[in-house]
N, C-alpha and C positions, 0 to 999 in steps of 0.2 A: 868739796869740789872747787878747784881754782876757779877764782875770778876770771872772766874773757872782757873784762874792761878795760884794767892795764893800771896806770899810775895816775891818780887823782890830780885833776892843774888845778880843779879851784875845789876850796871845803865848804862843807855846812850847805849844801843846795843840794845833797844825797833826795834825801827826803820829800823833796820837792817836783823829783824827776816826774810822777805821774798827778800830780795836781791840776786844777784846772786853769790855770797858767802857766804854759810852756815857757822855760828855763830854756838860755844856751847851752851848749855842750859843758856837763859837768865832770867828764874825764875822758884821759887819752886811753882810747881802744886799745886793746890788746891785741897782737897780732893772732889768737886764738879768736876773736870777734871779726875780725878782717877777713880771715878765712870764712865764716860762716856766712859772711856776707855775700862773699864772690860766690860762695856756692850756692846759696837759695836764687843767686841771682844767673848763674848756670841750669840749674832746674828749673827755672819761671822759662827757659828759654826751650829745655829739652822736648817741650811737649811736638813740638814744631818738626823737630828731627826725628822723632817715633813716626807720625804720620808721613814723612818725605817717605821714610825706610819702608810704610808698608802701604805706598799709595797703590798699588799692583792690587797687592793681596784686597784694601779697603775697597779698590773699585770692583773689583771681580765680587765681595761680598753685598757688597750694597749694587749690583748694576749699573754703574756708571760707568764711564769711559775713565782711565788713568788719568787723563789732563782734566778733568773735571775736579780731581780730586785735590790736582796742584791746584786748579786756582781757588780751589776750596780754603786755602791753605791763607788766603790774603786776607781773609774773615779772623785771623791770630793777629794777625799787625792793626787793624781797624781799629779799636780801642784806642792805643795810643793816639790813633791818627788824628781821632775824635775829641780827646779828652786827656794826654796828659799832661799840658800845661796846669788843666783843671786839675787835674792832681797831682802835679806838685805843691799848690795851693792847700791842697788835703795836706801835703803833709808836714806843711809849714806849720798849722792850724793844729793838727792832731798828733803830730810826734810820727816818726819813719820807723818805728819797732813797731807800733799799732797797724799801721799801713802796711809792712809785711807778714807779719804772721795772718791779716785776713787774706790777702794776695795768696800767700801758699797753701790758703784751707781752697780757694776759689779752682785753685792749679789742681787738688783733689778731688775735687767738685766736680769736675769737666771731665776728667779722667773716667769716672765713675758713670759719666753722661754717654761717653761712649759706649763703652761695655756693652750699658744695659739698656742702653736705646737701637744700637746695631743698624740703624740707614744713615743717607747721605745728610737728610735734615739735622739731624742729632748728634752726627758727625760733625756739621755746621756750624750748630749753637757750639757744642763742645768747644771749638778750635774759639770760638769768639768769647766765649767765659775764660778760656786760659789766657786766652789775650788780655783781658781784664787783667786777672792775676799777674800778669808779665809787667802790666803796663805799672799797676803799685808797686812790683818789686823793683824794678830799674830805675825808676823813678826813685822811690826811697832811700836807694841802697847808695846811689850819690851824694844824696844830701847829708848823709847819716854820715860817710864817710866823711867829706868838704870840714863836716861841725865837728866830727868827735876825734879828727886827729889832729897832726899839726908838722911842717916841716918836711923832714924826708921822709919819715915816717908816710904821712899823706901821699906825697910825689908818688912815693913804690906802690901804696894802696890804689892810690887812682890807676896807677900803670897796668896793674894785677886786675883790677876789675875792669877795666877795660877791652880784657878777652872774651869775657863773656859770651858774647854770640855765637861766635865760631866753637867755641867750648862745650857750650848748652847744644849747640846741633851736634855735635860729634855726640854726648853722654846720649844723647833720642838717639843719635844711630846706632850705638852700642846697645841701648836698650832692645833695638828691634831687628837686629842682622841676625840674632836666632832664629829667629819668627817669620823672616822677611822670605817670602816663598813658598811654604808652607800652609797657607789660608787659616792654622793659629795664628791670629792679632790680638787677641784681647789682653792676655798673660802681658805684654809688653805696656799696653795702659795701665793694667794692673799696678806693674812695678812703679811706673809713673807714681801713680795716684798716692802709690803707701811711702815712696818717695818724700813727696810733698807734705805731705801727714806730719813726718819725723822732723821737716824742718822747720813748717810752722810750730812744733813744741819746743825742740830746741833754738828758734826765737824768742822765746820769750827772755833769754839769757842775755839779751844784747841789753847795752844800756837805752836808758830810756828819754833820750834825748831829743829839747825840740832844737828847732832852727827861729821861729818866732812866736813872739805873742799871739796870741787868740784875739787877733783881730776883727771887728765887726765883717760881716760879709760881702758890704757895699768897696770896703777898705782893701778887702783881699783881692777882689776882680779888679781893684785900681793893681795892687800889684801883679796881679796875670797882666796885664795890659803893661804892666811897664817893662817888661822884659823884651817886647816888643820892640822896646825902643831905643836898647842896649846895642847900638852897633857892634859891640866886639863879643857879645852873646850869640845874638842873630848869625856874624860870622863862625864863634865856634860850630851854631849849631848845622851848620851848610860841612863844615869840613869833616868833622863823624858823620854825620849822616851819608854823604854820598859815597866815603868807602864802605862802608857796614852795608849799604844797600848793593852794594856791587859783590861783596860777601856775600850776604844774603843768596840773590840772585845765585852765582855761581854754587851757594852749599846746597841749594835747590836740584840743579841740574847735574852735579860734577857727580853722582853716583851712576844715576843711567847714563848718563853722556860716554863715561869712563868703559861702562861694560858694554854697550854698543858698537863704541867706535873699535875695542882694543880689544873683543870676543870674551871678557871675563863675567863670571854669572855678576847678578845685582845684589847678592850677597857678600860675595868676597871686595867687590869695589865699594861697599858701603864698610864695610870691614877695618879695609885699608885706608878710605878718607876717613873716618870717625878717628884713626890711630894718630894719623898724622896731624891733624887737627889739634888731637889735645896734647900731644906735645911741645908742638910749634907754639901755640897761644900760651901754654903757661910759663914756657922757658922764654920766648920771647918776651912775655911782657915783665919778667923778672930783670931780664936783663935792661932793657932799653926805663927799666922805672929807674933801675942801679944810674944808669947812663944820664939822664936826666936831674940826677941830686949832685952834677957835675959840670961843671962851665962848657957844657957843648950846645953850639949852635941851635937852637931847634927847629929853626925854618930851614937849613940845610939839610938837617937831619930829616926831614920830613918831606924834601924831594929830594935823598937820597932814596927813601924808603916807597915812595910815589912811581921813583924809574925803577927800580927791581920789580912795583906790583906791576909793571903796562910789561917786563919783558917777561916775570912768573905765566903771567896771564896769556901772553900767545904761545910759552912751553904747556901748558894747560892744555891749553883748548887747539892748537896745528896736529892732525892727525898723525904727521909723520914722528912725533914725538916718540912715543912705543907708551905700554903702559904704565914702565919705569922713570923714563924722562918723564911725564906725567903725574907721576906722584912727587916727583924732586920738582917740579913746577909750582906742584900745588902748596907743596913745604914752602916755598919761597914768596908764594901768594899769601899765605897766611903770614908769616914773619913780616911782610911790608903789612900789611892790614893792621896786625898786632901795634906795629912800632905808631905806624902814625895815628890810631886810636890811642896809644899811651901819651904820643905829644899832645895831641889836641885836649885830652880830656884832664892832662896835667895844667892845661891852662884856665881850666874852670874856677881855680877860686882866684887868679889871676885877673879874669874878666868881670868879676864879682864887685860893683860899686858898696853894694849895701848885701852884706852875706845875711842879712835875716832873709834874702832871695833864692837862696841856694836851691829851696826847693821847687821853686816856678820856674828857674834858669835851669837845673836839671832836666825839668819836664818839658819846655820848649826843645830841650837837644834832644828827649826822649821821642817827641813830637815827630820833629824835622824826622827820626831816623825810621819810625814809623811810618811816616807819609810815604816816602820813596821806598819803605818796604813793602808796603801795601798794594806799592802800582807793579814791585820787582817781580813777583811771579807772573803775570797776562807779558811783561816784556822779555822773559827770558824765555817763558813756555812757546811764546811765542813768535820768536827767533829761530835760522837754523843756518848751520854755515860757522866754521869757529871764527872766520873775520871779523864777523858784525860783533859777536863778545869782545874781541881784542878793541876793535875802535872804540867800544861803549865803554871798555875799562879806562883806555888813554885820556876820554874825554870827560870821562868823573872824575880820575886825578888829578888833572889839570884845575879841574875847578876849584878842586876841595884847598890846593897846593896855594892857590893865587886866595881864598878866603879865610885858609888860617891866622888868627890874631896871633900877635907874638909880642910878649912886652917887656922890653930891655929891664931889668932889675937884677939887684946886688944880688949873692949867694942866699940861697934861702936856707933860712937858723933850722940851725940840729930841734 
């Protein structure tokens, strides 16, 4: 079986990868590892999008009202909210292959919790163990990426993983738009769960790379705390966070919103965002990584990309749209979301004083994007009117656009 590591930068520390002192990155990833990356870290996200797809179906079986079921939904971001600075710390400590393969058994776990627990409680936990899992995998999946590659190589990588969110919700909605109407939901955790199965094994194949030494534990909470004090950290992590939370939000709402306003059933408008979704995030973030390993502006580029999401966002959400302007809105939404998540997250090893941090400075952007995820559904559920979306999207970009770091430097080496 091919290697998914790629070409060896340093020799003779093979062997060392899984000892009880974590080694730097001992080779460049292979773009067959890079992929497997993005995708565990697309399925840590999917679970989120099964439950949007069949919040109807979930409330009717368990007695609860639909919107209970959305904000059931913030109990998945929680974890992060919680705790992943704390683990990025883990994964400094114990290696980011170790931290995701138990993330994706956690992602099975919850799946399973559903099924065979069948009320809102169980529903509940459920959504908050896959959060768990979520929160190790994105976490991980950065740091792993930052240490094991190098160059453009990286740039494109970090570009590519950076769609993740919008990505992992479309595969949940794909997973469940068969199901979605029908009061069969289980089949679609199901898939989930066997899902997640297949790629915590096929983890085990990623290199076994740490980012630091196995520091005393008094030493590692000094470094959680120093990331804190990273100003141009702290601002990455303000400028992903608050489009990804404005995504978020919107991938919550824009299926019923869609079939509501524009008379199409909740299956066919979950259908057609899930479609759109994953091709916008992978083609764009293909492109603008290519764009990026290239002497262009990137504070320009990233309120280029900030005025297309405030004008996508009121072709979205203004009813006289139709349900085709609509979906060409929402492509455009995703395209600026994609581009300025590949800026921003292209500047992580950029922001990086001391890259044995990568995994604490991962987990505070994982943090930040978590927190404002957490509050995003009670604020969009609980909205109505497409203005109030258009003004709350202007006034996140704005923010994000004025706290991007950006740091003058020569061409970055092949």
């Amino acid at each position: 079986m091919a290697s998914i590591v790629g070409d060896p930068v340093e020799t003779g520390m093979q062997n060392q990868a899984d000892s009880a002192y974590p080694t730097l990155a001992v080779a460049e990833m292979g773009w067959l590892a890079i992929v497997l990356v993005y995708v565990s870290t697309v399925a840590s996200m999917a679970m989120v999008g099964v439950a949007a797809a069949l919040t109807i179906d979930l409330g009717a079986a368990m007695h609860v009202p639909r919107h209970e079921v959305g904000l059931a939904l913030s109990m998945f971001s929680l974890p992060s909210a919680l705790g992943a600075v704390f683990c990025g710390g883990l994964v400094d400590r114990w290696g980011a292959r170790r931290i995701m393969i138990g993330s994706a058994v956690l992602g099975a776990i919850a799946a399973l919790v559903v099924v065979l627990g069948g009320g809102f409680a169980m529903l509940t936990l459920a959504l908050a163990v896959a959060g768990i899992g979520f929160t190790g995998i994105s976490v991980a999946a950065p740091a792993l990426l930052v240490s094991a590659t190098t160059g453009h190589r990286q740039v494109r990588a970090m570009s590519l993983w950076s769609t993740y969110a919008p990505t992992g919700f479309a595969v949940g909605l794909l997973l469940a738009a068969p199901f979605a109407g029908t009061g069969h939901w289980q089949p679609a955790f199901l898939a989930y769960g066997a899902l997640m199965l297949i790629l915590a094994l096929a983890s085990f194949r990623l290199p076994a790379v740490r980012t630091a030494g196995a520091m005393p534990w008094r030493e590692q909470l000094g470094s959680f705390a120093g990331v804190f004090r990273e100003a141009g950290i702290v601002r990455l992590a303000c400028a992903v966070s608050v489009p990804s939370a404005l995504s978020y939000g919107t991938s919550l709402i824009a299926p019923a919103y869609l079939a509501e306003v524009h008379g199409t059933s909740l299956a066919a408008s979950a259908t057609v965002v899930a479609a759109v979704k994953g091709v916008a995030m992978i083609v764009c973030g293909l492109v603008t990584g290519a764009m990026l390993t290239r002497r262009f502006d990137r504070r320009l580029l990233f309120v280029m990309l900030a005025l297309l999401g405030v004008a996508a966002q009121f072709i979205v959400f203004w009813p006289g749209s139709g349900f085709v302007g609509a979906t060409v809105g929402l492509f455009g939404w995703l395209v600026a979301f994609s581009g300025m998540g590949a800026v921003a997250m292209a500047q992580l090893s950029q922001v990086l004083r001391d890259p044995s941090q990568s995994g604490a400075a991962s987990g505070l952007v994982g943090q930040a994007i978590s927190v404002l995820s957490f509050l995003a559904p009670s604020i969009y559920f609980g909205m109505s009117g497409w203005s109030g979306f258009v003004l709350l999207a202007g006034l996140g970009l704005l923010l994000a656009t004025l706290a991007l770091p950006v740091k003058r430097r020569a061409a970055i080496a092949v």
